[in-house]
KOLLUMMI-40632 format. One line per 10 residues: number of its first residue (from 1); for each residue x, y, z of N, C-alpha, C. Coordinates in nm, 4 decimals, always signed. Each point is the difference from the previous one (the first is absolute). Example, Ala and Ser with C-alpha at 12.3 -4.5 7.8 and 13.67 -1.06 7.14 Angstrom:
1 = +1.3190:-0.5690:+0.7800:-0.0890:+0.1190:+0.0000:+0.0900:+0.1200:+0.0000  -0.0350:+0.1050:-0.0720:+0.0820:+0.1190:+0.0060:-0.0770:+0.1090:+0.0730
END
This chain:
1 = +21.8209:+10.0773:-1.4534:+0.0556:-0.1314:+0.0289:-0.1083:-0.1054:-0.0129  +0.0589:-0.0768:-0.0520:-0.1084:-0.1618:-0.0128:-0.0529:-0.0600:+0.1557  -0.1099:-0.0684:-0.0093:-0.0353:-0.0723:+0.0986:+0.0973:-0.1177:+0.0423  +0.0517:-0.0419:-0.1449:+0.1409:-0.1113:+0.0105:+0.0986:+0.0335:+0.0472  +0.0533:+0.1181:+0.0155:+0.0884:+0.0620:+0.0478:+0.0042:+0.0573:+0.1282  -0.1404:+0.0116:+0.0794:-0.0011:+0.0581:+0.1280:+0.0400:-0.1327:+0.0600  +0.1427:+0.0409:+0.1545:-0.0232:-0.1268:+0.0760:-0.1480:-0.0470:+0.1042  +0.0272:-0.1446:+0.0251:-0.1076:+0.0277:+0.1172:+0.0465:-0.0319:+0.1490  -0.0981:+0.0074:+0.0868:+0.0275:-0.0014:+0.1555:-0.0782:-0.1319:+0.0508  +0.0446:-0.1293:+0.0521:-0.0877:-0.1036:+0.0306:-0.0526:+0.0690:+0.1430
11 = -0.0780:-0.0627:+0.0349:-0.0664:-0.0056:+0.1149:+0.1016:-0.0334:+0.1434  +0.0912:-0.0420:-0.0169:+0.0940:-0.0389:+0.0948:+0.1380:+0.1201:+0.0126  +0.0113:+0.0086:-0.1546:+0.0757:+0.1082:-0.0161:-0.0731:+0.1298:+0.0562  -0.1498:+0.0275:-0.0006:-0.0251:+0.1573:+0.0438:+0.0352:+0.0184:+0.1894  -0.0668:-0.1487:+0.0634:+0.0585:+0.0164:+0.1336:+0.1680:+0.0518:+0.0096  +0.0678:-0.0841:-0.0845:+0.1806:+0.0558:+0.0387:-0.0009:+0.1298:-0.0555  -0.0719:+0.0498:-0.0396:+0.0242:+0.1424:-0.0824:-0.0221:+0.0472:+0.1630  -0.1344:-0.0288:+0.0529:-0.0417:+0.1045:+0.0814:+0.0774:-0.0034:+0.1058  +0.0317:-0.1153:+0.0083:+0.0998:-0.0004:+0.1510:+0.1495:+0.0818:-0.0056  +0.0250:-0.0154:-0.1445:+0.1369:+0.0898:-0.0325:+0.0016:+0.1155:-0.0132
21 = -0.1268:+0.0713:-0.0397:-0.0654:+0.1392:+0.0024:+0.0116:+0.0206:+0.1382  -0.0322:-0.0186:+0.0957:-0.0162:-0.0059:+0.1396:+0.1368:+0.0031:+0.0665  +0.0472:-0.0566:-0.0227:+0.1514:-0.0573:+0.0566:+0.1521:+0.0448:-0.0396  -0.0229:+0.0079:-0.1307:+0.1245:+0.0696:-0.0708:-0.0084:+0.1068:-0.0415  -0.1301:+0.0341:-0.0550:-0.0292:+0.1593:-0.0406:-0.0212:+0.0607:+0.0579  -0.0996:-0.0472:+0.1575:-0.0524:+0.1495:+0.0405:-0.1306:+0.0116:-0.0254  -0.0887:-0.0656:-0.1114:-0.1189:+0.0486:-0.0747:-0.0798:-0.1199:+0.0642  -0.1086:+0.0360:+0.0887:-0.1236:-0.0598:+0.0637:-0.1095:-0.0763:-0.0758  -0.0141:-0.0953:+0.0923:-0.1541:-0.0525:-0.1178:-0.1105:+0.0865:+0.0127  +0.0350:+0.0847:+0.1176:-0.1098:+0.1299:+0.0242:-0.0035:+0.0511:-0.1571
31 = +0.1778:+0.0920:+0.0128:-0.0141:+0.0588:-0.0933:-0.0512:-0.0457:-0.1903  +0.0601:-0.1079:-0.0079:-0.0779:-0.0535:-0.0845:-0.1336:-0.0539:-0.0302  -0.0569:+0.0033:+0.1244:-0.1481:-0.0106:-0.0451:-0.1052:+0.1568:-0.0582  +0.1076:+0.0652:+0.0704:-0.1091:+0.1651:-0.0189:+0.0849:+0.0090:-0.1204  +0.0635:-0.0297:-0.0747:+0.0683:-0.0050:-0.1381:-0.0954:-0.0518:-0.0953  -0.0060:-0.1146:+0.0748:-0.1326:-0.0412:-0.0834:-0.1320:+0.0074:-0.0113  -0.0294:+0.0593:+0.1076:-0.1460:+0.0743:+0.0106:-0.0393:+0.0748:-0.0969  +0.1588:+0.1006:-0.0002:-0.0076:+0.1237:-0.0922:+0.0101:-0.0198:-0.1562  +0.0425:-0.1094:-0.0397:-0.0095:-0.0604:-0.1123:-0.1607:-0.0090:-0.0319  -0.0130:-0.0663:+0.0637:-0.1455:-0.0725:-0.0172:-0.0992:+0.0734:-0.0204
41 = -0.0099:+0.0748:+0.1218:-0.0893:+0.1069:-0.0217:-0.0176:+0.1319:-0.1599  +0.1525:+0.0174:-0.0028:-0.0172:+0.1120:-0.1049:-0.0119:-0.0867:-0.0985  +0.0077:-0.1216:-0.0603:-0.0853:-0.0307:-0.0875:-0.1223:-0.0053:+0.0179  -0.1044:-0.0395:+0.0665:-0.1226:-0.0006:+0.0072:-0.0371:+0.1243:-0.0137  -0.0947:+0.0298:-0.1211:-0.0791:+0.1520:+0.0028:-0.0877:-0.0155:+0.0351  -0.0754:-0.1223:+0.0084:-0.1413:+0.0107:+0.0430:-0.0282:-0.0113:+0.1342  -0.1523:-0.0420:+0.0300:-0.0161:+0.0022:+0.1417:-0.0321:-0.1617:+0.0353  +0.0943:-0.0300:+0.0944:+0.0804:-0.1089:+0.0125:-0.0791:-0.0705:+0.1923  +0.0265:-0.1122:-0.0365:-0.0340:-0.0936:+0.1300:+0.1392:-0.0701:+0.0331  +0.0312:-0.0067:+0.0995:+0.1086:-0.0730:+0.0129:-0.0122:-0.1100:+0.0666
51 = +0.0624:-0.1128:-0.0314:-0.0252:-0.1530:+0.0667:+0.1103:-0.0336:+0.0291  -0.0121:-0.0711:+0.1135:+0.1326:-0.0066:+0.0810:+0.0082:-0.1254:+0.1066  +0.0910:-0.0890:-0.0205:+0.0162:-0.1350:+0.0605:+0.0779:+0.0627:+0.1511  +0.0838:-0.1124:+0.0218:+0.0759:+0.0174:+0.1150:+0.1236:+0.0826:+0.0124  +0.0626:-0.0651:-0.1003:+0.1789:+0.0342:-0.0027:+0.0281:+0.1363:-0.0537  +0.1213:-0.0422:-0.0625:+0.0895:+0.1163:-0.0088:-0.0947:+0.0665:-0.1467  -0.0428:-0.1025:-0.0526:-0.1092:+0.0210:-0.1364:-0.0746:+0.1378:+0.0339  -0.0803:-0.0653:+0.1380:-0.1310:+0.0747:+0.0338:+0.0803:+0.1609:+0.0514  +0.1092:+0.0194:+0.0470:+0.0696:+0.1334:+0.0617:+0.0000:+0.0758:-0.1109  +0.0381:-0.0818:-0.1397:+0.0399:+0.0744:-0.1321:-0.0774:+0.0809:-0.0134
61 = -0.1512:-0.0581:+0.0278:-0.1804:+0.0268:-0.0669:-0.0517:+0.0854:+0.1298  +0.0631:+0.0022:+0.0908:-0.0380:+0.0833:+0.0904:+0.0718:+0.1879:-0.0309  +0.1176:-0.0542:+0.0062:+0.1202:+0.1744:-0.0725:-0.0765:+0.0602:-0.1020  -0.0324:-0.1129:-0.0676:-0.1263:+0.0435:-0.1519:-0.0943:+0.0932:-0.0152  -0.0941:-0.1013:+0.1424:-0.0959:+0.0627:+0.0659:+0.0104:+0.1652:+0.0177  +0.1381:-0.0019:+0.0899:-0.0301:+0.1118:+0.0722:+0.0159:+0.1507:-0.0743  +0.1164:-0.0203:-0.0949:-0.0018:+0.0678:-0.1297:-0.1515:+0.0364:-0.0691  -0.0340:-0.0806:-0.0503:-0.1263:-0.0606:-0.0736:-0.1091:+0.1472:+0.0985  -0.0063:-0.0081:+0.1524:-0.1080:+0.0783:+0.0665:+0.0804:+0.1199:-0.0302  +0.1203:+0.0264:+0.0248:+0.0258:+0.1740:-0.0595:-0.0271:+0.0258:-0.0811
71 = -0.0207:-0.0887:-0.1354:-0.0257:+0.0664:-0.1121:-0.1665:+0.0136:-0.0451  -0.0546:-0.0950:+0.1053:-0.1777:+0.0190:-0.0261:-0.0182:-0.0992:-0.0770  +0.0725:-0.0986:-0.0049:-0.0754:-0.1072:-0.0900:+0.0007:-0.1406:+0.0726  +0.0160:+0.0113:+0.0707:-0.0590:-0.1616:+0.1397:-0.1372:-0.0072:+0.0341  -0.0800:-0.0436:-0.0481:-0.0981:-0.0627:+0.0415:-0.0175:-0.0974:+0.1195  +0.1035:-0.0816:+0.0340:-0.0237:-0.1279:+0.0969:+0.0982:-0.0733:+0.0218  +0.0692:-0.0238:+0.1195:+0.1180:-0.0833:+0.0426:-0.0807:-0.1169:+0.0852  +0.0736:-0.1524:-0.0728:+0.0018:-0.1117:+0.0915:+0.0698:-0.0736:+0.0288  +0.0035:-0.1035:+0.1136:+0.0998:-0.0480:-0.0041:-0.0806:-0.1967:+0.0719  +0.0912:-0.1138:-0.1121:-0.0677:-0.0844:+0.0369:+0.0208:-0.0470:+0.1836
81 = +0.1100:+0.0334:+0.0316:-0.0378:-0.0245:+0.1613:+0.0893:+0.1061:+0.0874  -0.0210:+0.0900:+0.0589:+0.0616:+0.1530:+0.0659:+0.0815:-0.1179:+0.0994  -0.0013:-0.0776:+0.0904:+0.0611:-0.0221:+0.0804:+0.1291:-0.0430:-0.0135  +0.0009:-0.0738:-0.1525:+0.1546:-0.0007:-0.0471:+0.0484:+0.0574:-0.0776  +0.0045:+0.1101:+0.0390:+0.1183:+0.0792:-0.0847:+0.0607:+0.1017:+0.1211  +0.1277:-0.0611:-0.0436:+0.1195:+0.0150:+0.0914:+0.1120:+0.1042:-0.0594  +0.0621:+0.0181:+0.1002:+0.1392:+0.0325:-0.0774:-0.0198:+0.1862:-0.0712  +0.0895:+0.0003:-0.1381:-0.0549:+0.1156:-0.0797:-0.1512:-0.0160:-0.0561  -0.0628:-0.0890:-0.0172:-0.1117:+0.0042:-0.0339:-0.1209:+0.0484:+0.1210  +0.0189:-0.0062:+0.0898:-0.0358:+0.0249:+0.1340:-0.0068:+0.1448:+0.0105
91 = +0.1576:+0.0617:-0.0333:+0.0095:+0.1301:+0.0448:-0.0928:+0.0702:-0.1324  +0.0450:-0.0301:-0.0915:-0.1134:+0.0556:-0.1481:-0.1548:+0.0103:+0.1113  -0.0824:-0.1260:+0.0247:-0.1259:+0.0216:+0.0169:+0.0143:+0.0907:+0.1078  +0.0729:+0.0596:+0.0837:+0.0117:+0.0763:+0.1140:-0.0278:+0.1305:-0.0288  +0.1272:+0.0105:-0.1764:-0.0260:+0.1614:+0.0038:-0.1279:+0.0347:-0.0825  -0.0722:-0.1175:-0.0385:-0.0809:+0.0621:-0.1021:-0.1490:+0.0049:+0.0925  -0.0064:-0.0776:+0.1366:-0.0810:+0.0052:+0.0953:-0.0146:+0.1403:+0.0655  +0.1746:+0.0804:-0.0193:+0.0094:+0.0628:+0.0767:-0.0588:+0.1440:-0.0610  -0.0412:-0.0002:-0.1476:-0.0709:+0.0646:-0.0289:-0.1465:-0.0043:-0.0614  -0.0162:-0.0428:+0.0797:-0.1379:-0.0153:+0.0201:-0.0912:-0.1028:-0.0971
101 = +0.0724:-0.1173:-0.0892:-0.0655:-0.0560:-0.0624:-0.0155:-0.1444:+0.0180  -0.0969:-0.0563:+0.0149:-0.0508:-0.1348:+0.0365:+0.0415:-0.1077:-0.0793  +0.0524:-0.1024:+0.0816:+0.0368:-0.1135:-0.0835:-0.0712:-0.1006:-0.0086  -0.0944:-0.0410:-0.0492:-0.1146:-0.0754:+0.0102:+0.0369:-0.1926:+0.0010  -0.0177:-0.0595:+0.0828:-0.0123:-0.1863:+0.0052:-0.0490:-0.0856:-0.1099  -0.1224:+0.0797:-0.0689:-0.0711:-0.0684:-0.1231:+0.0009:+0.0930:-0.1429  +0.0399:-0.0982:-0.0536:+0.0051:+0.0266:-0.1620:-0.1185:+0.1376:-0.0782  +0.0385:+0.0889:-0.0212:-0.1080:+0.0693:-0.0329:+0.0795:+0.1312:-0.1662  -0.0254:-0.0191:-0.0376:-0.0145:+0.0691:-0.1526:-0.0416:+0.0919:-0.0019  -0.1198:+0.0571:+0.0196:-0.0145:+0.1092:-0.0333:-0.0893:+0.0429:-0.1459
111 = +0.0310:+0.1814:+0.0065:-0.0393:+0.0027:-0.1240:+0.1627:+0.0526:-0.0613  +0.1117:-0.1032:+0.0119:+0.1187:+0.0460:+0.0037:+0.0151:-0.0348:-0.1783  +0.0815:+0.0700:-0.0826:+0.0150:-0.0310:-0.0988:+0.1155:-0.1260:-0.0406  +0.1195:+0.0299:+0.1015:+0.0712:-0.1471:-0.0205:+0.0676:-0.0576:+0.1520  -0.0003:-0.1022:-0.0083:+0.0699:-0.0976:+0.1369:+0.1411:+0.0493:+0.0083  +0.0678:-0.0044:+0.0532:+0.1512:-0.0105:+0.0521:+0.0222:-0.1438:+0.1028  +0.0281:-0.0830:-0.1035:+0.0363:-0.1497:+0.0878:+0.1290:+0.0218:+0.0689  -0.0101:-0.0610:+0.1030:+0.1087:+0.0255:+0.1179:-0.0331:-0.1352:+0.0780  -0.0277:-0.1469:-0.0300:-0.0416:-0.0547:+0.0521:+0.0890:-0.1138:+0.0409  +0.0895:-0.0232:-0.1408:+0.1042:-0.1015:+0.0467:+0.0665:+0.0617:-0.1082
121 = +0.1591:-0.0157:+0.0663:+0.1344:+0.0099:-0.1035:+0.1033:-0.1326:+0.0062  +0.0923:+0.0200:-0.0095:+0.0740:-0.0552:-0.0968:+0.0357:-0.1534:+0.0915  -0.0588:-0.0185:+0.1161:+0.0165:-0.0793:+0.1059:-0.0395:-0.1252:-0.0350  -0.1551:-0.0023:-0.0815:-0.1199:-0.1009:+0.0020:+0.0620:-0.1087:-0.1081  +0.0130:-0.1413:+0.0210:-0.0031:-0.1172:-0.0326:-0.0771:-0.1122:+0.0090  -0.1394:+0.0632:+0.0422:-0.1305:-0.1140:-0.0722:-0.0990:+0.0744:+0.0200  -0.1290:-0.0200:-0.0227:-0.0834:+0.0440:-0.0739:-0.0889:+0.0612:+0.1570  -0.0270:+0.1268:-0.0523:-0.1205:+0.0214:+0.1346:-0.0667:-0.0477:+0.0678  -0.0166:+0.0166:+0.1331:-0.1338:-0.0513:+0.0666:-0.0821:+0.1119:+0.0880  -0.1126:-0.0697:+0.0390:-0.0705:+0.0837:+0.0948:-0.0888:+0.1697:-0.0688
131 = +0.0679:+0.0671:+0.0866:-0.0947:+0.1206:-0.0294:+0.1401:+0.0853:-0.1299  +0.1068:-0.0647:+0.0376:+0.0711:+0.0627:-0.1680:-0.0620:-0.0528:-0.0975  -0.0142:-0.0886:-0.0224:-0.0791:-0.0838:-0.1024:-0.1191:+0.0760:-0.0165  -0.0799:+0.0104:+0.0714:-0.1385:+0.0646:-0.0164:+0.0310:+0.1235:-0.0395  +0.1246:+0.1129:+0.0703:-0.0276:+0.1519:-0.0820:+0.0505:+0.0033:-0.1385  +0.0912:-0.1438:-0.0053:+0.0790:+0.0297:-0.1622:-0.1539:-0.0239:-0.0540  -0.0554:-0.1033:+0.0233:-0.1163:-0.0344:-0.1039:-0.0988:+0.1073:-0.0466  -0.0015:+0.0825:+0.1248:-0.1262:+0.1193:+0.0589:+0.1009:+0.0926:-0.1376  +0.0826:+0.0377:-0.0015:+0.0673:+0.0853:-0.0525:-0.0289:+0.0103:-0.1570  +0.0609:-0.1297:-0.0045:-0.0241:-0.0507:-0.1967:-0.1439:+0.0545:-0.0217
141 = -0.0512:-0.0774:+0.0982:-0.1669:+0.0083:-0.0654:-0.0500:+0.1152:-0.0197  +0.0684:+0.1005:+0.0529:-0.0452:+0.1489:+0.0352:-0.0149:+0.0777:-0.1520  +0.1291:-0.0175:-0.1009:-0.0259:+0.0233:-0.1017:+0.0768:+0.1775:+0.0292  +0.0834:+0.0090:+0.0780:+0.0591:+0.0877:+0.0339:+0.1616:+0.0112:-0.0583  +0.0580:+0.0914:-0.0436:+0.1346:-0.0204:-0.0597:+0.0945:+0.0050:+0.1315  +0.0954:-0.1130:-0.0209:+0.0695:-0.0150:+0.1152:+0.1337:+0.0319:+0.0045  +0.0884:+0.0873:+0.0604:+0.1173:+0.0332:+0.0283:+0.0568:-0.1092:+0.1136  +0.0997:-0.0945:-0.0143:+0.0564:-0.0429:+0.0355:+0.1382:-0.0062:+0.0809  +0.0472:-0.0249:+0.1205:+0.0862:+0.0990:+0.0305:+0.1482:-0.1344:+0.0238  +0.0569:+0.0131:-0.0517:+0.1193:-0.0906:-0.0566:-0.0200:-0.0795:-0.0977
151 = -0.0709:-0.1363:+0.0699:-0.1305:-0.1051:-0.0772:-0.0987:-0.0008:+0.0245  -0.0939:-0.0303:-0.1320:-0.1231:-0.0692:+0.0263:-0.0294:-0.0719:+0.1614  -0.1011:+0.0248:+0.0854:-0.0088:-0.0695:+0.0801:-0.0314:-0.1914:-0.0296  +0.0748:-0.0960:+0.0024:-0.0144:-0.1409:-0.0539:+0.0857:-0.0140:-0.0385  +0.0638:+0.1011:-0.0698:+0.0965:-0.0431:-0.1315:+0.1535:-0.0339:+0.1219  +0.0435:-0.1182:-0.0626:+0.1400:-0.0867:+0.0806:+0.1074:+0.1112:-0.1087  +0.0941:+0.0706:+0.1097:+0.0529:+0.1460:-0.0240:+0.1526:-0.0836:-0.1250  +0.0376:-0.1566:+0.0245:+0.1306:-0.0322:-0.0473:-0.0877:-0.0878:-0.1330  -0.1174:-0.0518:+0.0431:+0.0400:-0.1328:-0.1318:-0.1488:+0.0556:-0.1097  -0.0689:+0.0995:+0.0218:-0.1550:+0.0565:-0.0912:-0.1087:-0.0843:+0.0776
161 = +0.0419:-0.1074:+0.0819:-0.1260:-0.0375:+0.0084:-0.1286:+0.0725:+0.0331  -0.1215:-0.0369:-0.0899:-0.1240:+0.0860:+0.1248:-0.0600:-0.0749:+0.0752  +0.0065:+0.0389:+0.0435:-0.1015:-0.1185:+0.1341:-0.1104:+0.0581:+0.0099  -0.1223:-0.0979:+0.0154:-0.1503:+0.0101:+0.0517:-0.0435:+0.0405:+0.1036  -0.0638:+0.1292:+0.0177:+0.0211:+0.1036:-0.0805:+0.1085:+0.1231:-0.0637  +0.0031:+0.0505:-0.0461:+0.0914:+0.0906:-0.0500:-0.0255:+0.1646:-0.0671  +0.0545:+0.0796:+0.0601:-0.0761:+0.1140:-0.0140:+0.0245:+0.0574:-0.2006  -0.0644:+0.0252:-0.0655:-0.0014:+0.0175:-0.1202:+0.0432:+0.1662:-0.0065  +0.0997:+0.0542:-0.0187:+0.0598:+0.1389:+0.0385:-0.0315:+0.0862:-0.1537  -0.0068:+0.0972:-0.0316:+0.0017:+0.0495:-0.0742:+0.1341:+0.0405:+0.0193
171 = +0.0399:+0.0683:+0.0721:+0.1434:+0.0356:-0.0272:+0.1209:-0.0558:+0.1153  +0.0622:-0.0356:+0.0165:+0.0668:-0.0415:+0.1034:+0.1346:+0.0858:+0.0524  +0.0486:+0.0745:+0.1390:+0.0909:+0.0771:-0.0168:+0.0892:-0.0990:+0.0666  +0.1116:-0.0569:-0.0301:+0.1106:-0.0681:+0.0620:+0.0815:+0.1139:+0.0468  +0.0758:-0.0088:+0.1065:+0.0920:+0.0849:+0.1088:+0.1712:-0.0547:-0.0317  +0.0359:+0.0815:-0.0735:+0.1689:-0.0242:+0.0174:+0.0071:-0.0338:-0.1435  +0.0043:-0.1292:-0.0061:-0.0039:-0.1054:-0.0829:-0.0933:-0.0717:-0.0273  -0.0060:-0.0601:-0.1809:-0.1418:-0.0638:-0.0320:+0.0502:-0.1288:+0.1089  -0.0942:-0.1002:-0.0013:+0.0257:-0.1339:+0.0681:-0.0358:-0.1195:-0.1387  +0.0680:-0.0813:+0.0038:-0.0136:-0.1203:-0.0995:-0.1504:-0.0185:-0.0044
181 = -0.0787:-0.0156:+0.0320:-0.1460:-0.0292:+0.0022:-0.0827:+0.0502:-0.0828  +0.0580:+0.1514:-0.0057:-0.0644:+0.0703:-0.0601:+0.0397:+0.0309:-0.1918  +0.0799:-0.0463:-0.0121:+0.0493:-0.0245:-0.1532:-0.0611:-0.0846:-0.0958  -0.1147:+0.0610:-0.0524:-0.1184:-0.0405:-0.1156:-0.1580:+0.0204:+0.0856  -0.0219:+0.0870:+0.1145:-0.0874:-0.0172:+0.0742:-0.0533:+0.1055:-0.0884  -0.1728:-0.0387:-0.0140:-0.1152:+0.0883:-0.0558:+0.0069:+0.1405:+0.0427  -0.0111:+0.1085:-0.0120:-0.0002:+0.1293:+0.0112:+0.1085:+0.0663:+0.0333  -0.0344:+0.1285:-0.0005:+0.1927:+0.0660:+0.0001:+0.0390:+0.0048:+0.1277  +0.1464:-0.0155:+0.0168:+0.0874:-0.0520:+0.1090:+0.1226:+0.1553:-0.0047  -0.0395:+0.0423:+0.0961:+0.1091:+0.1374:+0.0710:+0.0884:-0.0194:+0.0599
191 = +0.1152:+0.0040:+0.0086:+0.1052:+0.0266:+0.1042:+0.0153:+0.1189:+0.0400  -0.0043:+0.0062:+0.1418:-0.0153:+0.1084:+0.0306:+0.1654:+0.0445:+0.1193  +0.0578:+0.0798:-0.0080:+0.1389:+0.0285:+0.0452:-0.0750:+0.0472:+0.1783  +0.0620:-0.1284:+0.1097:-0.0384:+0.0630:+0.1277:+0.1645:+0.0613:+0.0530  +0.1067:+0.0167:-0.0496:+0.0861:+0.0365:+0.0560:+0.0953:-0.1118:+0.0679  -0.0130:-0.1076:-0.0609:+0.1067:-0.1207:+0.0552:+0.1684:+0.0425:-0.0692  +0.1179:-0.0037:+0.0672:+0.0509:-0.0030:-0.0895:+0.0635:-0.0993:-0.0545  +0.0702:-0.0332:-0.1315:+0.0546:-0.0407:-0.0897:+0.0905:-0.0578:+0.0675  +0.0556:+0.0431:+0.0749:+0.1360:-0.0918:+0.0909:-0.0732:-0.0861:+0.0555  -0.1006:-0.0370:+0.0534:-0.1122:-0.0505:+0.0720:-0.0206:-0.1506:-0.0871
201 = -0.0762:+0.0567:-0.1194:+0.0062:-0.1123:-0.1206:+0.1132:-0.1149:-0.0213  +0.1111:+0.0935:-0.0247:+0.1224:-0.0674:+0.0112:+0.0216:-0.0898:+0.0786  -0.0211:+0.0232:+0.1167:+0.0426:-0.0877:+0.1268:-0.0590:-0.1053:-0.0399  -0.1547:-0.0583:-0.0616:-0.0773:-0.0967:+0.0467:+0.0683:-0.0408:-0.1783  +0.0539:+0.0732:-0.0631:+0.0368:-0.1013:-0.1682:-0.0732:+0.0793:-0.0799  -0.0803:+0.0928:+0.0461:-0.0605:+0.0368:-0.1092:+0.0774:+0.1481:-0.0873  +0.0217:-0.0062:-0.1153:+0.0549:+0.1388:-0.0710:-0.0897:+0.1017:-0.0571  -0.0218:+0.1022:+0.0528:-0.1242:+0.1235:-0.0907:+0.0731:+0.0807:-0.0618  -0.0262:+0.0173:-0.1402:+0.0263:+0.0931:-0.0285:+0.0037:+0.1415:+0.0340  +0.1173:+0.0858:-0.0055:+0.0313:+0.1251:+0.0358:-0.1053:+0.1168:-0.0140
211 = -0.0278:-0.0489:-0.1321:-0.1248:+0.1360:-0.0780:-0.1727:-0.0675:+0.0274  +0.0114:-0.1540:+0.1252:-0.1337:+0.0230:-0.0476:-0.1181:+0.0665:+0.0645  +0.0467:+0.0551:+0.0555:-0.1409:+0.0966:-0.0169:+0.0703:+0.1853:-0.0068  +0.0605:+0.0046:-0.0927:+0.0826:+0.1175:-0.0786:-0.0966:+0.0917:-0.0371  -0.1286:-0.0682:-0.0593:-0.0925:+0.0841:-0.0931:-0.1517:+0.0160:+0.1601  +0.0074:-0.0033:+0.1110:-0.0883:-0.0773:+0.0648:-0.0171:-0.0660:+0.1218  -0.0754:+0.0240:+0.0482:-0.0073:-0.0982:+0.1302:-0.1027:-0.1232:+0.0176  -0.0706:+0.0105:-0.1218:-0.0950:-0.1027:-0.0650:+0.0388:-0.0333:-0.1590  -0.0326:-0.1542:-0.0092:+0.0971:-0.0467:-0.0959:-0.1192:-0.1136:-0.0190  -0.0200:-0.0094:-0.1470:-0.1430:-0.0729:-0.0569:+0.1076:-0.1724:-0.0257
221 = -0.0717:-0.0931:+0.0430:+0.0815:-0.0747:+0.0153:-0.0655:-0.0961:-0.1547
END
């Protein structure tokens, strides 16, 4: 299937997804975040750092994480501030605390072969500040290939904007659905199937095709 042909999910639209997942289906933002962990992770072969903001972003990059240490290839979990993350993202840093691995306050790399951005998703509508600003910058500069986990951290999820700074992804994995933003963005763009369903889509206007992910649960966008 064409990139023209995949629908997309705005940023407003993924909240009503989740609340209808929740509400009409049955299916948790819990459960969809360890959906997407597991995505995330089994793409990454290498040995991976994970970076991780507040939200529901940072829970994604945490499920990642924890995958990521069963398989021996985690080098280093952070997160830009532990005290807010709430909610399912909360319970993620709980279980991955709960085996025994440290979630570190400051930005640290490693001798990790690639990042796993988890820093901001599909929420952000102006441009970084503070110490996000500083790890996107820390990041680029690193010269490290970056896995991205929905969007680019910067990147405005509905209209492409990048904002200053903006994380430069080598590959980017979007969850569900691509998002408008990402249609002509530099490096390859994944959709990755977390288990939303299709009736779900519907509700908010959106139509997916039946077969698409027929061949797949990753789909080169």
């Amino acid at each position: 299937m064409s990139s023209s042909a995949l629908p997309t999910l705005t940023s407003a639209q993924v909240k009503q997804v989740d609340a209808l997942c929740e509400e009409r289906f049955g299916i948790s933002v819990d459960w969809l975040m360890e959906a997407a962990g597991w995505q995330i992770a089994r793409y990454v072969g290498q040995r991976a750092a994970v970076v991780c903001g507040v939200g529901n972003n940072a829970g994604d990059g945490l499920a990642a994480a924890r995958h990521l240490q069963r398989w021996g290839r985690l080098t280093g979990v952070c997160c830009v501030d532990l005290t807010r993350l709430l909610g399912p993202a909360a319970n993620e840093l709980e279980a991955l605390r709960n085996l025994g691995v440290a979630v570190g306050g400051d930005l640290n790399l490693g001798d990790a072969d690639v990042v796993v951005d988890a820093i901001f998703g599909t929420g952000l509508s102006r441009a970084p500040e503070g110490r996000f600003a500083e790890w996107i910058t820390a990041i680029n500069r690193s010269g490290k290939d970056v896995v991205s986990v929905d969007v680019p951290s910067g990147l405005d999820a509905d209209s492409g904007v990048a904002y200053a700074p903006c994380i430069r992804a080598t590959v980017t994995i979007t969850l569900g659905l691509p998002k408008p933003g990402l249609l002509g963005l530099p490096g390859r763009v994944i959709v990755a199937d977390i288990g939303v369903p299709f009736e779900a889509y519907a509700a908010v206007g959106v139509v997916v095709p039946p077969d698409l992910f027929a061949k797949g649960d990753l789909v080169q966008l």
